[in-house]
N, C-alpha and C positions, 0 to 999 in steps of 0.2 A: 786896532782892527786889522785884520786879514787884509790882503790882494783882493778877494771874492767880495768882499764887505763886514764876512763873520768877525763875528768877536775871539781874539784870543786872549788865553789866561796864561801871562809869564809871570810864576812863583817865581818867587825870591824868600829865601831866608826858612826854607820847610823842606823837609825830607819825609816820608810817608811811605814805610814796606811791613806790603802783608806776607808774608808765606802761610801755605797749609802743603804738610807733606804727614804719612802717615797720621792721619782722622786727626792734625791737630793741629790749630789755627793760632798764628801770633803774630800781631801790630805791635812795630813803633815808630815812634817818629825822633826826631831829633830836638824839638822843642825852640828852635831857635827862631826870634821873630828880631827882625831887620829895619832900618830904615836908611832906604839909599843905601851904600856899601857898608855902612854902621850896623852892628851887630846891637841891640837895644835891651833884646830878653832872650837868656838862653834854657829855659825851664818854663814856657807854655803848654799847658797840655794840650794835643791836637790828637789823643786818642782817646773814646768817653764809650763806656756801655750805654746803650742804651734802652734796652732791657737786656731779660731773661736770654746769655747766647748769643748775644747782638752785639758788635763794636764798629765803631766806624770812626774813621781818621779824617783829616783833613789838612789839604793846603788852599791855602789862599789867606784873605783876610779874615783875622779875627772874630769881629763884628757878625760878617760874612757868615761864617761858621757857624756862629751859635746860632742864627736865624736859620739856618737850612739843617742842623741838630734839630729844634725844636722841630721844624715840619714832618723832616724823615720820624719825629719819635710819632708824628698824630697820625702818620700815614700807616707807620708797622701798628698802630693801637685798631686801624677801621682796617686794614689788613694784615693778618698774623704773618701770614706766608713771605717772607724779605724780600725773594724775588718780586713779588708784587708789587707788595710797597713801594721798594726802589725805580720798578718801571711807572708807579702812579707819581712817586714825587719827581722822576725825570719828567713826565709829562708835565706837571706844574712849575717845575723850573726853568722851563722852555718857554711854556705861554703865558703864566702870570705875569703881569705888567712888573710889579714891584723885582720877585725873587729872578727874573730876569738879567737885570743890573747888575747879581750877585755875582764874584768873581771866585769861585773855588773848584776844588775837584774832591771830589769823596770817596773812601775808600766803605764799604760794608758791608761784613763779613758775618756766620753764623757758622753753627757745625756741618752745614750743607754745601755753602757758596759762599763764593767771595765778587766782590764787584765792587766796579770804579763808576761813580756818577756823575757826570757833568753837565753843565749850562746848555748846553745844547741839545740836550736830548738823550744824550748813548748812556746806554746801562749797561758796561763791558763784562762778561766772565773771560776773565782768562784763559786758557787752555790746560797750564800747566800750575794755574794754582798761586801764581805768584805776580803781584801787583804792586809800581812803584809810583808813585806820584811827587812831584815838587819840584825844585830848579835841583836837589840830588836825585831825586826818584829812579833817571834812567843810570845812574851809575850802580846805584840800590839794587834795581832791577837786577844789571846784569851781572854782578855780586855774587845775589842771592843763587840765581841760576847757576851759576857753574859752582855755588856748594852744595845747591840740593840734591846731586848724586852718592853724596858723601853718608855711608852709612852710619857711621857714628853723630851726625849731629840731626839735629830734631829740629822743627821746625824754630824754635825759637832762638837755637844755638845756630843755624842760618841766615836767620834776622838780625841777630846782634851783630854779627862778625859780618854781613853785609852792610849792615848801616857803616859799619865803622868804616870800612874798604870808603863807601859814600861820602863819610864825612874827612876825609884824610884828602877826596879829588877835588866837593863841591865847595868854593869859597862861600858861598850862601846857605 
């Protein structure tokens, strides 16, 4: 917990980068899940369609994850709209007793928008289109940033060679 009382979420062992640069969107993450300094599994997947257009990543717990997949999918089904959905399941994330508990951060993205979800509430858009999450995320981040002026690489040829930049700094 926080100084203030809040809850904080320190990933370990997840990296999590979205880029969208010219109308085109691409998630990855590094797959690697931890325990204590122990690297455990280096090939989980922690990025999943979910539907038509839809992808959404995550760090945190496993477990975690797949329960707040599941929600986000019944939230985008009684709202199309992603922006929606994502501000209805931050709302539920926040004040449901159970999904509370839950420790992750979410990336989720469509041909429109991209956005980071968390336990507390914030439903982020980016400015610039690019979103890092996990104990690599801000290295990812800022990676990705200083390749996406590069006119030759496309959004997903910035994501790869940012994740790697990420995973060459992030020991987790």
């Amino acid at each position: 917990h926080g100084l203030d009382g809040s809850r904080t979420v320190q990933m370990h062992g997840t990296t999590v980068l979205c880029v969208r640069k010219n109308n085109e969107v691409f998630m990855i993450a590094d797959g690697q899940v931890t325990l204590g300094s122990n690297t455990i599994k280096g090939n989980a997947r922690k990025v999943r369609k979910l539907k038509d257009n839809v992808i959404t990543g995550f760090a945190g717990g496993t477990a975690d994850a797949l329960t707040l997949f599941e929600r986000l999918e019944t939230k985008l089904q009684e709202h199309p709209e992603t922006m929606r959905a994502c501000v209805e399941m931050a709302k539920a994330w926040r004040t449901d007793k159970f999904l509370r508990r839950l420790e992750a951060v979410m990336i989720v993205a469509d041909p429109h928008v991209s956005l980071m979800l968390t336990g507390t509430g914030d439903v982020i858009e980016p400015e610039d289109g690019v979103i890092g999450v996990g104990s690599g995320g801000q290295y990812a981040l800022a990676a990705a940033r200083a390749l996406i002026d590069i006119p030759e690489l496309d959004a997903e040829a910035v994501a790869r060679k940012a994740m790697q930049i990420a995973t060459e700094l992030c020991i987790y």
